[in-house]
VODO-459114 format. One record per atom (N, C-alpha, C): x, y, z. Coordinates in steps of 0.05 Angstrom, whole numbers, padded with zeros to 5 digits, always signed. Layout:
BEGIN
XYZ/...
//
This chain:
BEGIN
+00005-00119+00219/-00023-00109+00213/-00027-00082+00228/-00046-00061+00214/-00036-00040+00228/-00067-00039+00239/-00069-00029+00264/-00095-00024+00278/-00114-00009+00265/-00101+00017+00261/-00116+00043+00249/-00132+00027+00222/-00126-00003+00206/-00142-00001+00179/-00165-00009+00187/-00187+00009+00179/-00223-00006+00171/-00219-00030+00164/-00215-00023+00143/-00215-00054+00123/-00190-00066+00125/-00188-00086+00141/-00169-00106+00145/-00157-00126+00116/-00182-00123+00103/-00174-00141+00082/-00161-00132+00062/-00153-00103+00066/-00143-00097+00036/-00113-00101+00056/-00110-00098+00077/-00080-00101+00086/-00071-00127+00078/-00093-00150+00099/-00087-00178+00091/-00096-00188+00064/-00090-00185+00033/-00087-00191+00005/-00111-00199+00011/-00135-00193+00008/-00161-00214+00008/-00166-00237-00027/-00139-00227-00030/-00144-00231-00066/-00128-00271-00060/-00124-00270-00034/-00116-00296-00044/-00140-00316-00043/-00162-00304-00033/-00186-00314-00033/-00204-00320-00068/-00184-00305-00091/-00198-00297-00109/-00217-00315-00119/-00214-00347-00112/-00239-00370-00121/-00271-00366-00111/-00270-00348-00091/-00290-00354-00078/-00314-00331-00098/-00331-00339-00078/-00347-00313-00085/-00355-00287-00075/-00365-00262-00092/-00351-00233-00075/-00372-00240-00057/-00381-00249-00057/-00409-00246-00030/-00391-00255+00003/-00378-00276-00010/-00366-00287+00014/-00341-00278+00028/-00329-00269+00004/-00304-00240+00010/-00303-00224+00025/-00329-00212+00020/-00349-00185+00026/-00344-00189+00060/-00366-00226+00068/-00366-00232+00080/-00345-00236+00109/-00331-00239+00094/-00301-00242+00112/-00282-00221+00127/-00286-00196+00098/-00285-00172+00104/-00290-00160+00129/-00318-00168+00129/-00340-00153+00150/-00334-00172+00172/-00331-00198+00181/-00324-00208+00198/-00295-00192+00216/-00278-00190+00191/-00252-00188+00213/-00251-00155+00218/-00271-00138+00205/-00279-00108+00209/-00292-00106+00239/-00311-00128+00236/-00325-00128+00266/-00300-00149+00283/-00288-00160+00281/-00266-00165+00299/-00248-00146+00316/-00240-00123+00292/-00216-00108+00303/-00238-00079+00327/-00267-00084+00310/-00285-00056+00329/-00297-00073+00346/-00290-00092+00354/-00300-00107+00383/-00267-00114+00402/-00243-00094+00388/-00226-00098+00403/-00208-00119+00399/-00219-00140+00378/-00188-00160+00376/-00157-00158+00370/-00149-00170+00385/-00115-00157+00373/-00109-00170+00354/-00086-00158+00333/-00078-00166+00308/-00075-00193+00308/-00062-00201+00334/-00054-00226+00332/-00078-00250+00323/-00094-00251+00334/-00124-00264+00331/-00138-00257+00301/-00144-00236+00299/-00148-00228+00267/-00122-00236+00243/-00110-00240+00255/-00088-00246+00229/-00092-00281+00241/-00098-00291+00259/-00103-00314+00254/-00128-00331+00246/-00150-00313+00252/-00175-00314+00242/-00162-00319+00210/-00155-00298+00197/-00146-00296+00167/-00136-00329+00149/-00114-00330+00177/-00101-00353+00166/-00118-00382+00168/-00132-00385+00183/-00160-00414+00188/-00174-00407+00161/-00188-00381+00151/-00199-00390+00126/-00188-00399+00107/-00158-00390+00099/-00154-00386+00083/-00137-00420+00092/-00139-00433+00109/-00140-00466+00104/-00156-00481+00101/-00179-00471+00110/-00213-00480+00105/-00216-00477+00074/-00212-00446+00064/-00233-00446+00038/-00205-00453+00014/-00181-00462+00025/-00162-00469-00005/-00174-00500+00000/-00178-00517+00019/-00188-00545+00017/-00215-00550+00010/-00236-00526+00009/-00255-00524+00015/-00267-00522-00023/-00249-00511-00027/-00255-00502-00070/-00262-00519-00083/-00251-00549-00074/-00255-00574-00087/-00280-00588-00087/-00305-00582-00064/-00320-00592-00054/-00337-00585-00068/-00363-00600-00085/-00388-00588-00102/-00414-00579-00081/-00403-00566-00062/-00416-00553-00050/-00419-00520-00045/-00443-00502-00036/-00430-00475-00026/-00428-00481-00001/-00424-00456+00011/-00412-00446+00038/-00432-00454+00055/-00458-00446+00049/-00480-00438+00065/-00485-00469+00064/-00487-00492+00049/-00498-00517+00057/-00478-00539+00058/-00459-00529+00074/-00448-00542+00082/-00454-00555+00109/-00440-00579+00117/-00458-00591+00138/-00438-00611+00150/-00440-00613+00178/-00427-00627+00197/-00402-00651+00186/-00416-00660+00162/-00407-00679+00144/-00374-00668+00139/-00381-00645+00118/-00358-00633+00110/-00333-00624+00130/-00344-00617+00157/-00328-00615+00172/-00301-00639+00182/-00317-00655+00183/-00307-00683+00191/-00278-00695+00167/-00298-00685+00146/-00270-00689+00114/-00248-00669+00121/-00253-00649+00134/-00238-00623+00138/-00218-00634+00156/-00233-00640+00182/-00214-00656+00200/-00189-00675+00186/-00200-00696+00177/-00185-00718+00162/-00167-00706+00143/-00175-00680+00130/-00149-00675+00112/-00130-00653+00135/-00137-00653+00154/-00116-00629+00170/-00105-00651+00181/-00116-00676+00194/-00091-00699+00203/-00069-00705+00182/-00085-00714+00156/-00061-00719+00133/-00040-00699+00131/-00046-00674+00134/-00020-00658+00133/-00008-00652+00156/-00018-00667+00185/+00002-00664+00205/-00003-00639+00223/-00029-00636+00217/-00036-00601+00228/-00041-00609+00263/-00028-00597+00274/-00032-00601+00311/-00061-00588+00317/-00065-00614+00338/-00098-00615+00343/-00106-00582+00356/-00092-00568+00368/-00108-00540+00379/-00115-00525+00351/-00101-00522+00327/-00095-00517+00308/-00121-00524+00293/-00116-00541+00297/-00148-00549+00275/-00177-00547+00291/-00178-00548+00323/-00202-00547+00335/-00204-00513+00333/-00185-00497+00330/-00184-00470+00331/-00198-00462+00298/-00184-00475+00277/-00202-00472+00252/-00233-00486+00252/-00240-00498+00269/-00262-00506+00262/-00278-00488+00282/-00269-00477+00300/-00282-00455+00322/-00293-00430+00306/-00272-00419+00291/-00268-00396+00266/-00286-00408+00248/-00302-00429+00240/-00309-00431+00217/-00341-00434+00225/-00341-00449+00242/-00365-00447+00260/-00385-00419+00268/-00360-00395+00283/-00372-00377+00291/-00377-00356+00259/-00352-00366+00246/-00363-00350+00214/-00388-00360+00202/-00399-00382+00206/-00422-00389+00188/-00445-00379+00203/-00444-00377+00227/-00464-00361+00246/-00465-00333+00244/-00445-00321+00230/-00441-00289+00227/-00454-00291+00204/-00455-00306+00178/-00460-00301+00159/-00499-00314+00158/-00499-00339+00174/-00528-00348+00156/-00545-00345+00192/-00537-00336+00211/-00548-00331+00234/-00567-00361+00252/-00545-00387+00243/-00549-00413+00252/-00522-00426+00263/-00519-00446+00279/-00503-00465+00273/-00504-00486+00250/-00470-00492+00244/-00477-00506+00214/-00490-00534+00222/-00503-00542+00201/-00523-00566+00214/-00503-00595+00215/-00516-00611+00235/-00504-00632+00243/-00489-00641+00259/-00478-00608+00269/-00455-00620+00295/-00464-00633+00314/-00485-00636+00321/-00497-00652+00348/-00497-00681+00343/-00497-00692+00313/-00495-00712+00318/-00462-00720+00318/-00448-00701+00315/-00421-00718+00325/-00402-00703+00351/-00405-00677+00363/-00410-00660+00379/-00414-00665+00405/-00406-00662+00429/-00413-00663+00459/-00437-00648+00459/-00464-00654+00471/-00485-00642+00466/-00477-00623+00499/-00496-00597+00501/-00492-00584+00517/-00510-00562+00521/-00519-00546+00536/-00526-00519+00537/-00528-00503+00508/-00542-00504+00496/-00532-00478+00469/-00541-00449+00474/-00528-00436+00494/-00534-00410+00495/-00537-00387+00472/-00552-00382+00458/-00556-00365+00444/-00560-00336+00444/-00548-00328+00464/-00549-00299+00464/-00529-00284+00447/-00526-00268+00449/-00517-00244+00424/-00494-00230+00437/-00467-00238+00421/-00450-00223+00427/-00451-00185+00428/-00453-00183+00416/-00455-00159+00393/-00466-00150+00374/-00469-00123+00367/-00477-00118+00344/-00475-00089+00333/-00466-00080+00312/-00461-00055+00312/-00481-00051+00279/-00493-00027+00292/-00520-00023+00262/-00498-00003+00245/-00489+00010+00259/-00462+00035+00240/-00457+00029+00221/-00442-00003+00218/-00435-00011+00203/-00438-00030+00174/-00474-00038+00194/-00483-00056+00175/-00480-00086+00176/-00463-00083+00204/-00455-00121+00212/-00475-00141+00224/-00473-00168+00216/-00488-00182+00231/-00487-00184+00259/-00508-00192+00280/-00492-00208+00306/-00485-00229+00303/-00472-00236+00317/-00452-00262+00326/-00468-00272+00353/-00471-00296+00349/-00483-00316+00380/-00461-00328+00392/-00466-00323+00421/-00442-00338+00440/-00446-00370+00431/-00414-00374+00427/-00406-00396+00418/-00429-00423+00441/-00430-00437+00420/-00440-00459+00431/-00423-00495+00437/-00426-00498+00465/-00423-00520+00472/-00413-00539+00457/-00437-00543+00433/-00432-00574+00413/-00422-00570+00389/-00401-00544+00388/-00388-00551+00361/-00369-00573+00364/-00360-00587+00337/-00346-00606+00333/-00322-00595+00332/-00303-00617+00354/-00280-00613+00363/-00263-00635+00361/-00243-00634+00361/-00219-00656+00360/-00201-00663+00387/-00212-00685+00398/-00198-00688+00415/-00161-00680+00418/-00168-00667+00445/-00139-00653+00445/-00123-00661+00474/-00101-00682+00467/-00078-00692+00491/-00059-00673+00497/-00060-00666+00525/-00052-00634+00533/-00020-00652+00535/-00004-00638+00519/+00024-00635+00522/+00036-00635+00543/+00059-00638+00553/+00080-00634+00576/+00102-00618+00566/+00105-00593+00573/+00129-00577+00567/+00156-00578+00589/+00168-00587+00574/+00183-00582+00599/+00210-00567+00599/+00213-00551+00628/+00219-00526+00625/+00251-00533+00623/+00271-00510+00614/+00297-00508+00613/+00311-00520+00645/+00328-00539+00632/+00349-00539+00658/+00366-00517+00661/+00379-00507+00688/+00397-00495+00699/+00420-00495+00665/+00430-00515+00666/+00460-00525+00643/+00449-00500+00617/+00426-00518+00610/+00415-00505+00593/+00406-00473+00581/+00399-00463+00612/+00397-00436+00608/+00417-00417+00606/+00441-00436+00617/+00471-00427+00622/+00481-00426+00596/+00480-00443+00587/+00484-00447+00549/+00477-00430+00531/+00457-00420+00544/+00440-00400+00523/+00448-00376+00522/+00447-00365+00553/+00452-00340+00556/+00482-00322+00546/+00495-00348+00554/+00523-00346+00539/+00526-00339+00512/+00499-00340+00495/+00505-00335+00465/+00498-00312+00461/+00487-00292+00480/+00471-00272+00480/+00496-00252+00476/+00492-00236+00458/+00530-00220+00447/+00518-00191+00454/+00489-00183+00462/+00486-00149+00465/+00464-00152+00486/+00458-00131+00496/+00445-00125+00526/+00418-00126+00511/+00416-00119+00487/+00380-00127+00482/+00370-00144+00489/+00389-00164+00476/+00377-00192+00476/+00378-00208+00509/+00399-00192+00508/+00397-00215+00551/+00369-00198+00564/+00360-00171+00559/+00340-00154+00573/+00316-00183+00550/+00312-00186+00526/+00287-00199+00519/+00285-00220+00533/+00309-00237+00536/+00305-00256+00547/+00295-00267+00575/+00312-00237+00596/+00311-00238+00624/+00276-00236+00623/+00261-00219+00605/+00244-00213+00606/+00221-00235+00611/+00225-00257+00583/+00216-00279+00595/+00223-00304+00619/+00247-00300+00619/+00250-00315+00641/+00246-00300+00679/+00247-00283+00679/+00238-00268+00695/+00215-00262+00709/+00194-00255+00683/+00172-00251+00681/+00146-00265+00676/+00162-00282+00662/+00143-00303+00650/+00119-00288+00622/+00138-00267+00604/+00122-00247+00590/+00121-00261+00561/+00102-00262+00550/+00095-00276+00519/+00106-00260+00498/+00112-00265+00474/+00126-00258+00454/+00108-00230+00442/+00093-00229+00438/+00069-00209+00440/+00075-00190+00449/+00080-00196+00482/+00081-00178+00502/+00110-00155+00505/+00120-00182+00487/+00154-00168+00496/+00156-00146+00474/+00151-00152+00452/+00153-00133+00427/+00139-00114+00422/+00110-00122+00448/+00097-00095+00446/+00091-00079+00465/+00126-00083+00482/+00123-00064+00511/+00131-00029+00501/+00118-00015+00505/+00120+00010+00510/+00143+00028+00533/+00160+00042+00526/+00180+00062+00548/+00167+00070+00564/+00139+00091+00557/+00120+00094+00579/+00099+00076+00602/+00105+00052+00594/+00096+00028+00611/+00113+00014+00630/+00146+00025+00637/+00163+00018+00652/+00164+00030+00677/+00154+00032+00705/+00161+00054+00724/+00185+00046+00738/+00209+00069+00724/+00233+00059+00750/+00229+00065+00776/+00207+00069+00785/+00208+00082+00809/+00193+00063+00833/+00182+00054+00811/+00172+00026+00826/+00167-00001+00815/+00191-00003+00798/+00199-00035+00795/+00177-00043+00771/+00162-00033+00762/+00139-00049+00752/+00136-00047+00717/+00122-00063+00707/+00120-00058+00683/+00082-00065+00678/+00069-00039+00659/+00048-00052+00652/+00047-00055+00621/+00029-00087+00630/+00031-00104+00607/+00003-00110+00593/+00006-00101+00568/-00011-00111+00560/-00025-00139+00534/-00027-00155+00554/-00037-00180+00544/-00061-00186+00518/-00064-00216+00512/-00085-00226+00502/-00112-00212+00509/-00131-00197+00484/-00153-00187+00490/-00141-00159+00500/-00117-00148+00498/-00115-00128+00513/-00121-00123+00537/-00126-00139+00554/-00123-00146+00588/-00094-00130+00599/-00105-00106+00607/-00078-00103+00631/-00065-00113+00655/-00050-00113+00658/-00037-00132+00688/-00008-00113+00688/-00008-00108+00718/+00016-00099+00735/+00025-00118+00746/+00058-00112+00740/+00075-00134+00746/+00091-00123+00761/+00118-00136+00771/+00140-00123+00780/+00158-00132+00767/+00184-00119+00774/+00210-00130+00753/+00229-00143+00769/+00237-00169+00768/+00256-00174+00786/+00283-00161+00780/+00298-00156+00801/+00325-00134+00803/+00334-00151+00772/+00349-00172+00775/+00361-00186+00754/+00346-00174+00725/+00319-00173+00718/+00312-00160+00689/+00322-00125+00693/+00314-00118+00717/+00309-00086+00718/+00335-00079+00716/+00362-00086+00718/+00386-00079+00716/+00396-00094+00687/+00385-00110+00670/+00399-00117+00640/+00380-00092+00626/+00358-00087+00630/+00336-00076+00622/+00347-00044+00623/+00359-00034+00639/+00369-00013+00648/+00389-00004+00635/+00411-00029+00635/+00434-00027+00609/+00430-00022+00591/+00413-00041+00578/+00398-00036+00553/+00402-00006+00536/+00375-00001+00561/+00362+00035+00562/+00391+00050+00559/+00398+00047+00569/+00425+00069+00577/+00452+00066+00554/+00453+00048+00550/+00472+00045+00533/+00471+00032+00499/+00451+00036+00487/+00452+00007+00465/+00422+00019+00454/+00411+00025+00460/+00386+00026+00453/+00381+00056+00434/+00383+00049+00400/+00384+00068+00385/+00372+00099+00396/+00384+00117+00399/+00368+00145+00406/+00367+00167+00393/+00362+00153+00361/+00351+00171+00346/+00326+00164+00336/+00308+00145+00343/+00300+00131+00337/+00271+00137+00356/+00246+00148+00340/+00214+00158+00346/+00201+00142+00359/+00211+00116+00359/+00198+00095+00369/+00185+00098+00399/+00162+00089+00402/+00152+00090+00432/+00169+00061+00440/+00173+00042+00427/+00178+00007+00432/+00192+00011+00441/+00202-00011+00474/+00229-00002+00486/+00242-00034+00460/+00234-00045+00446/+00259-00064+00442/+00261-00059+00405/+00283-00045+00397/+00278-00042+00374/+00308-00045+00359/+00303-00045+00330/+00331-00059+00308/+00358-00046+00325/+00372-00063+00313/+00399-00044+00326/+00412-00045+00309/+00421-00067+00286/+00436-00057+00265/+00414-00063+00228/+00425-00051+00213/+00421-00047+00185/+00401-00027+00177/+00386-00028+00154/+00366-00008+00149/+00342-00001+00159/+00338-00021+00179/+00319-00013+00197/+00324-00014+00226/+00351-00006+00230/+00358+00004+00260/+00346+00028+00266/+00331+00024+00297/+00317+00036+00306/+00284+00036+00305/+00274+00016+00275/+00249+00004+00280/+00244-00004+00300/+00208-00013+00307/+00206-00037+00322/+00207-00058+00322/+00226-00078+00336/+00230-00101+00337/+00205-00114+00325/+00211-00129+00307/+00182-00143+00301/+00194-00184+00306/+00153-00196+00299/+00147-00217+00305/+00174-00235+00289/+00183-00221+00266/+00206-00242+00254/+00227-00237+00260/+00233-00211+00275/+00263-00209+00283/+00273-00220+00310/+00252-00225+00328/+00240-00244+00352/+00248-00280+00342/+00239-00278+00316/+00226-00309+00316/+00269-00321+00303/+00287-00301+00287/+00309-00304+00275/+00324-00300+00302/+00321-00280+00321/+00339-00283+00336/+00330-00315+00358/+00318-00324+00364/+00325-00351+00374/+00321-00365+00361/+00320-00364+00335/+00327-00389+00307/+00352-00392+00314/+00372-00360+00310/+00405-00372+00309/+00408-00371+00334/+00405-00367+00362/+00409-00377+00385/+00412-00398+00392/+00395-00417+00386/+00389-00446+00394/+00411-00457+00371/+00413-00452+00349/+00433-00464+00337/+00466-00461+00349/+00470-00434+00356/+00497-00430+00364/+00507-00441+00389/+00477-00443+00407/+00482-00457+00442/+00476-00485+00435/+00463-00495+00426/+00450-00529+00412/+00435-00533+00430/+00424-00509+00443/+00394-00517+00459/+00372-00513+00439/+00371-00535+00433/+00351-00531+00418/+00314-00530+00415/+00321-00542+00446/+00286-00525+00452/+00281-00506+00459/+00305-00480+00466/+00297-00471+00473/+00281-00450+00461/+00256-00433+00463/+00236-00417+00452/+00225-00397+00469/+00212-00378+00457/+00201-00358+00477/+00178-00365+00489/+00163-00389+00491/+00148-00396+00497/+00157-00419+00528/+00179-00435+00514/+00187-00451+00538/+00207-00430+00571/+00217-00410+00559/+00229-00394+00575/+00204-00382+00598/+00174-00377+00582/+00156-00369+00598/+00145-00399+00622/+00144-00420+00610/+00143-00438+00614/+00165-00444+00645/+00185-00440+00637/+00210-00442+00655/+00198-00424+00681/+00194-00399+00669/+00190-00372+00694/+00162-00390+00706/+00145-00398+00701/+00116-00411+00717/+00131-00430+00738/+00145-00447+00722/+00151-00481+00741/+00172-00465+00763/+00187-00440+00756/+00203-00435+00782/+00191-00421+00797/+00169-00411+00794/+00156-00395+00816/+00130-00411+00830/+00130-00434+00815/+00106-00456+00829/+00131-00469+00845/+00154-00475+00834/+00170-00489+00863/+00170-00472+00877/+00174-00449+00883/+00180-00437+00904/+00159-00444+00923/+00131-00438+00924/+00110-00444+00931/+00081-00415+00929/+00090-00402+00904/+00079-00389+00897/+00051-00403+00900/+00026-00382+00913/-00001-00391+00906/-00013-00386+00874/-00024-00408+00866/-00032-00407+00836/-00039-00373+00835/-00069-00369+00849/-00070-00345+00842/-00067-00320+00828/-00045-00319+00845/-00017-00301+00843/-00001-00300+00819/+00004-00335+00808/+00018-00337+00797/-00004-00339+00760/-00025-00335+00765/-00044-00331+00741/-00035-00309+00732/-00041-00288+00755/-00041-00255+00755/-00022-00257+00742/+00003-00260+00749/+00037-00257+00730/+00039-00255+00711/+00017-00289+00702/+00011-00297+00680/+00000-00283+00653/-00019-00270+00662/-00042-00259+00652/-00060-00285+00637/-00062-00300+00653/-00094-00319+00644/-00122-00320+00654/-00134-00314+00645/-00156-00315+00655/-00172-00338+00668/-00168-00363+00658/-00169-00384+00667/-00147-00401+00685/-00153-00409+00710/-00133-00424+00732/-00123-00450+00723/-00146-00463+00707/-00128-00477+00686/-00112-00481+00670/-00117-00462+00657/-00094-00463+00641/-00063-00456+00661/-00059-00443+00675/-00036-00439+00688/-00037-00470+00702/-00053-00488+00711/-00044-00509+00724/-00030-00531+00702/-00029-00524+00683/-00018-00541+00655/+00007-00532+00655/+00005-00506+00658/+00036-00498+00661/+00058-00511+00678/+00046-00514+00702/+00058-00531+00723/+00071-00555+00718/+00088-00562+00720/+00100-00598+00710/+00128-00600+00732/+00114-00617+00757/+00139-00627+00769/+00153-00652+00759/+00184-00638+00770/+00194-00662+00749/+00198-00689+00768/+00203-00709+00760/+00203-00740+00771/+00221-00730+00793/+00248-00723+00801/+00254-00717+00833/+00236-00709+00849/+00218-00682+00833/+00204-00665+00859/+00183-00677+00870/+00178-00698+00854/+00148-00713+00850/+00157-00737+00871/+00182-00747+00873/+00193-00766+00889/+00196-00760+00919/+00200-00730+00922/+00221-00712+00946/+00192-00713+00949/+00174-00701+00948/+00148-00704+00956/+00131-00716+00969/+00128-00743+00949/+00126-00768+00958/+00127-00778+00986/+00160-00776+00979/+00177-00792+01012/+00158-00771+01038/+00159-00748+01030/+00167-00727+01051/+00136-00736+01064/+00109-00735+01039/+00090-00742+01051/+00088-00771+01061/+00098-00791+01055/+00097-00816+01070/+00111-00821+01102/+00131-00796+01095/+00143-00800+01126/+00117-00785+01145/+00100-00774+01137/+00083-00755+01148/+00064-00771+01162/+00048-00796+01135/+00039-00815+01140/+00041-00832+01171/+00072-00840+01167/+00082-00854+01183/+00088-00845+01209/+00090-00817+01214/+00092-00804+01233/+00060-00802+01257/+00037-00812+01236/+00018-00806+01239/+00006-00826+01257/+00015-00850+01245/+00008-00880+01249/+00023-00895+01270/+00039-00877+01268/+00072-00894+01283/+00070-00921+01269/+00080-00946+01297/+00082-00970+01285/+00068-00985+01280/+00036-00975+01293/+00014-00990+01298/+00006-01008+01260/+00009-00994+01247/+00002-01015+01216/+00025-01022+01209/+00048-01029+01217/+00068-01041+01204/+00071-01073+01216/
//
């Protein structure tokens, strides 16, 4: 998706919408127009895109319009995103998007969610609003939209064997610098593809990154990335090639592009096939980089910052000791116990 377009929708086909009506087209238009001029990154707008366009292909069937639709319909929505197996963040994320769209468009919440909804605070104040354009405001999300209970996962990070396995399949210095990157850094798939040459300082170890929401964060590089990373640079890394991206094609008709989201997503497709690690992902490698810098005894804090989350929660999810550490622990605090008590309660 390219930043520079106004209209998002002629990039993203708005024509696969063609059932609907132009009003609501129009509508959608103007939503993801006011998305990209309030700063959203592609990534979020191209997924905004993809929630309607699972909402309104299930949504065609229903002898209803848009606008009177009601808590009810939601609930059917739910039930057909379980039948196809859709993961619960997935579907509470389309019903978030569909929610804050019907508030862009009819300047209400859709009716009914309270009766099935966590009731709460409904702050109604006003995100935004731009008259330039002719867009609606948007109201800060409210408390009681209807949500799908969601059982927070356990990721669990790469063993030692495992990472050994992997790296071994790695045949050019790009790919061990992407990788080091996440495991190193603990840097998101996003982040890696859309690091900049001018965002590297050799002079002081660091890289800035720019995250979710476009949030900047200064990092450092551990020696181990800053020397594959270096290779890279120096030897391998097309230099005929205009690109600002430090990670880009290296062989066929688009050597020297920027690495993009599918050439990311094919190189650890055939990775994991060739090592038979097969969980491994750019997501669990970040995963890996959290749990080894919480053993060490990194303070969360710190280790948010790394992160780039804005929430301490969410990095405490990240966290997962495994059954030894949880055991070594244990003992270590019971001997503490007992140290405390001596023999007097035994």
């Amino acid at each position: 998706m390219q930043s520079d377009k106004t209209h998002l929708i002629k990039y993203i086909k708005i024509d696969s919408f063609a059932w609907l009506p132009k009003k609501t087209t129009d509508d959608i238009d103007n939503f993801l127009t006011l998305c990209q001029a309030r700063g959203y990154s592609d990534d979020t707008i191209r997924a905004y895109f993809y929630d309607f366009l699972y909402f309104f292909r299930w949504f065609k069937t229903k002898k209803t319009t848009f606008k009177n639709i009601t808590a009810k319909n939601l609930v059917a929505f739910i039930k057909h995103q379980n039948e196809i197996m859709a993961a619960t963040a997935s579907i509470n994320r389309r019903l978030t998007t569909i929610d804050q769209f019907y508030r862009f468009c009819f300047g209400e919440n859709i009716p009914g969610q309270n009766n099935f909804a966590h009731s709460g605070k409904n702050n109604n104040q006003f995100l935004t609003y731009d008259s330039s354009i002719g867009i609606h405001m948007i109201k800060r999300r409210s408390n009681s939209i209807l949500k799908v209970k969601q059982v927070q996962k356990i990721i669990i990070p790469l063993e030692a064997s495992d990472l050994a396995k992997f790296v071994r399949t790695l045949t050019t210095r790009r790919d061990i610098a992407i990788v080091y990157m996440m495991l190193f850094s603990g840097l998101r798939s996003s982040e890696v593809i859309g690091l900049k040459i001018e965002n590297i300082n050799q002079l002081n170890s660091t890289m800035l990154i720019f995250g979710k929401g476009k949030k900047e964060r200064l990092i450092p590089m551990a020696p181990q990335l800053e020397y594959a990373l270096n290779r890279y640079l120096d030897t391998e890394r097309p230099v005929i090639s205009k690109s600002k991206n430090v990670f880009l094609a290296l062989k066929g008709p688009k050597r020297g592009n920027p690495l993009t989201r599918e050439g990311l997503r094919s190189l650890f497709r055939y990775k994991r096939a060739t090592s038979g690690v097969t969980n491994a992902n750019p997501h669990r490698f970040r995963h890996t980089f959290a749990r080894n810098m919480a053993a060490t005894g990194m303070s969360l804090p710190v280790l948010q910052r790394l992160l780039g989350h804005a929430d301490h929660r969410t990095v405490i999810r990240y966290i997962n000791m495994s059954q030894m550490d949880l055991q070594q622990e244990f003992i270590a605090a019971i001997d503490k116990i007992e140290k405390k008590y001596g023999k007097s309660i035994l």
